[in-house]
N, C-alpha and C positions, 0 to 999 in steps of 0.2 A: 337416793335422797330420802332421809329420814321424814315422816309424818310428821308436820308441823314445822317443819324446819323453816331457816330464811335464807330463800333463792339468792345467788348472783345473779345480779341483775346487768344488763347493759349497760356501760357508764355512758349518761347522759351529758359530760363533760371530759376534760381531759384528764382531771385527775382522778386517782384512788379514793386518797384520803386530804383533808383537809384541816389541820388546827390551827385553832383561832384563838388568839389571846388566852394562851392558857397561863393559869395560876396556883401554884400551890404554897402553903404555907405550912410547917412543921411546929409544932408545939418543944419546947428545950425543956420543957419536965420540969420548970422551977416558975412559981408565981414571983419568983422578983424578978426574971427575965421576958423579954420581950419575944414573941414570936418570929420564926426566922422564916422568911420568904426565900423557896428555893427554886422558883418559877416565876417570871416577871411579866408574865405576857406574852409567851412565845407562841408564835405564827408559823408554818410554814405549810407545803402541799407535797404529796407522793403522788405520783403517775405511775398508770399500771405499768408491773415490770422494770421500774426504775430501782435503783439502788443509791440510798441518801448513807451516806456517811454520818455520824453527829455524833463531834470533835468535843474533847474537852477534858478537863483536870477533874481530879476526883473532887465530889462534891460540886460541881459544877450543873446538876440537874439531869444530867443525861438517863439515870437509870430510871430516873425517876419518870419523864415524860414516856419511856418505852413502858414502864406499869402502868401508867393508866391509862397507855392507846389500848394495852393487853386487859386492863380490866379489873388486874391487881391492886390499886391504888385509884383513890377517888380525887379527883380537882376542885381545888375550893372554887372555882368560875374559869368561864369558855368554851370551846367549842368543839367540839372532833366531829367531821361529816364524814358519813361512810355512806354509801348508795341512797342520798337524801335525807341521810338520816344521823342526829345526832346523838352518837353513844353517849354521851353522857348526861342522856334526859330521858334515856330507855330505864324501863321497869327491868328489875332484875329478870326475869323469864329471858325479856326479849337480847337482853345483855348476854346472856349464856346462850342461846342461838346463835347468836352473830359471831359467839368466839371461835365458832368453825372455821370462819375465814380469816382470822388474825391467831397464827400461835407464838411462840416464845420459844429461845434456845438460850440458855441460862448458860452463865460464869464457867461453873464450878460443875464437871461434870463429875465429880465425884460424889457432890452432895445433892446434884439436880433429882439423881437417878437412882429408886428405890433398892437397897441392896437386900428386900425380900424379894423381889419380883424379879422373872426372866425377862429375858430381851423381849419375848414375843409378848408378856405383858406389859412390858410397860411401853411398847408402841404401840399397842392395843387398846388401851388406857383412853385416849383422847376420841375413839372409836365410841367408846359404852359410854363416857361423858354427852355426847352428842348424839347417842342410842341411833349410829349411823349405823347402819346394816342389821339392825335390833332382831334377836330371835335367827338370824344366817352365820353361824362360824364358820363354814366355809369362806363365806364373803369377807368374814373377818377378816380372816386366817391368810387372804388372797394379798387382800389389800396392806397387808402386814408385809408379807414377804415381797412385795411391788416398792412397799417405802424402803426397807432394808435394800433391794437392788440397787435403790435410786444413789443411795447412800455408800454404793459399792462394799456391802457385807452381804454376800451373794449365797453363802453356804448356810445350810439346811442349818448345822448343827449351833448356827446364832441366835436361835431360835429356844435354845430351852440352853442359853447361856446365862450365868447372871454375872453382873457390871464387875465384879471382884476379879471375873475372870479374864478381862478387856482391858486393853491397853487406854490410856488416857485418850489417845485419838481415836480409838474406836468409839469409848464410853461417847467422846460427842457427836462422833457419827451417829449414836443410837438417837441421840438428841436431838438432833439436825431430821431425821427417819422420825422420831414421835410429831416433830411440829408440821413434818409432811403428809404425815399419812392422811389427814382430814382435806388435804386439797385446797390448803387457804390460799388467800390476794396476796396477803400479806406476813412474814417472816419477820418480830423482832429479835434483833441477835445482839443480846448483853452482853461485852467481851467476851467474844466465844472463843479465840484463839491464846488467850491470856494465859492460859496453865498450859498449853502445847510449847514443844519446841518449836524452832523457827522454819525446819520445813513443814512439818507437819501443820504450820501456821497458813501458809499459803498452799498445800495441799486440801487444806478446809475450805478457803474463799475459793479456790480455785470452783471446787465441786458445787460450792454453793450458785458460784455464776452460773455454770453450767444449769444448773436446776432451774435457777430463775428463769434463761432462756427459752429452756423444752416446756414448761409449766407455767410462764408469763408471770410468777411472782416478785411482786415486791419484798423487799428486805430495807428494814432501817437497822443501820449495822453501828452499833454501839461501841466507840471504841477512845481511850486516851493514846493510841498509836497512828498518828495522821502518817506513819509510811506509808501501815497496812492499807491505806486508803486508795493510793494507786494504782492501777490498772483493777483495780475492783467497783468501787464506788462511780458512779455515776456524776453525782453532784457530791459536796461538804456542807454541813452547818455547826459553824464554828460557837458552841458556847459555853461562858465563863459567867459564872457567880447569877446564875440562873436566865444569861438576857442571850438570845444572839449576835453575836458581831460582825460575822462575817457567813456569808451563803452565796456560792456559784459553784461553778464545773470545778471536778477536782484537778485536773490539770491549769487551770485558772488560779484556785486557790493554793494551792502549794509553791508555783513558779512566781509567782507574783501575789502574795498576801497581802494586804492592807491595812487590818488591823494590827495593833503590835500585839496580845496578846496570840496571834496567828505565828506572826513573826516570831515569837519567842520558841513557839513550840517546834517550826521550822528549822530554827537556828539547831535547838536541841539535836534534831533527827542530826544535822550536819555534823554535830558537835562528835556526837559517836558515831559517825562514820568514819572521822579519824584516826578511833581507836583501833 
């Protein structure tokens, strides 16, 4: 543990993490338009080790609340509780501490992942941001080749590869291995399966459950495909044009939805499955 850093602490409750009436607001670049609200108050809770799903059509808010639980993006009002403590009323210091325990596994693993940098730096990367093992490269180096395993890229020689040379699902395994290696709660994952093919889609979530289980991580898995949600996801929260509509167990949600904008999406999955 890095000098300075901030401890995991015991949860004092059942949950992880907690948001509360979050809001955000986008400016549309023209003083004769009205500011577009793309967050309306959204609420809900993570429990350690759980896996939340959060549903939804593009423009819908989704990437957006997964930036600013990450830290990327600021909320114009609300709440996010993390070990008693609300990120978004930490001073910037204390805000890049805490980001050891919340990383991000991005879209687009072609453009997440620096095409100057080898593999072993840029899962190393997240190491020297958080001056975790400060002054030991062995420990670096250790801890490098432990996330890579975890990630099943087992061979030495991944290590002084760079992304050009990686298959698409490799490239987000390296992704999946950067947001690991610091040991975080929490996992958010921006369509991460979305450029993969379809096995390589659940060969991903597959690994990722697997990880959450050995390592008690949470994951809020960002995604406009409510299949992938299926035997992955834990709970759904279902949200359209910034509000949520619908939130339970995802076999709850899926066999039985509620709201129609759920039902639409449901219908859809149906729709191409009899093509």
């Amino acid at each position: 543990m890095k000098e300075g850093s901030v401890q995991r602490k015991e949860q004092a409750t059942e949950w992880l993490f907690q948001v509360q009436d979050l809001k955000k607001t986008y400016s549309r670049g023209s003083s004769s338009k009205k500011n577009e609200p793309v967050l309306k108050g959204v609420s809900f809770s993570i429990a350690p080790g759980e896996i939340i799903g959060l549903i939804g059509a593009s423009g819908a808010g989704k990437s957006t609340i997964g930036r600013i639980i990450a830290g990327l993006e600021k909320a114009d009002s609300g709440q996010i509780m993390f070990q008693g403590q609300d990120l978004l009323q930490m001073k910037a210091k204390e805000r890049r501490e805490v980001a050891q325990w919340i990383q991000m596994v991005f879209q687009d693993p072609y453009e997440s992942l620096s095409s100057r940098m080898t593999i072993e730096q840029i899962v190393m990367e997240p190491l020297m941001i958080q001056k975790i093992g400060q002054g030991d490269v062995t420990l670096r180096k250790k801890m490098v080749r432990e996330a890579l395993a975890e990630v099943s890229l087992v061979l030495e020689s991944y290590m002084s590869r760079y992304p050009h040379e990686l298959s698409g699902g490799e490239r987000q395994r390296v992704g999946l291995a950067r947001a690991f290696v610091c040991q975080p709660s929490l996992i958010i994952a921006d369509e991460p399966t979305s450029m993969l093919d379809t096995s390589l889609r659940f060969d991903l979530l597959q690994l990722m459950k697997e990880m959450g289980k050995r390592h008690q991580i949470s994951y809020l898995f960002v995604t406009h495909d409510i299949a992938l949600t299926r035997g992955f996801c834990d709970r759904l929260i279902v949200l359209d044009q910034g509000e949520i509509v619908e939130e339970g167990k995802t076999e709850n949600v899926i066999d039985y939805p509620q709201h129609p904008f759920t039902q639409s999406l449901i219908q859809a999955v149906l729709q191409l499955e009899q093509y």
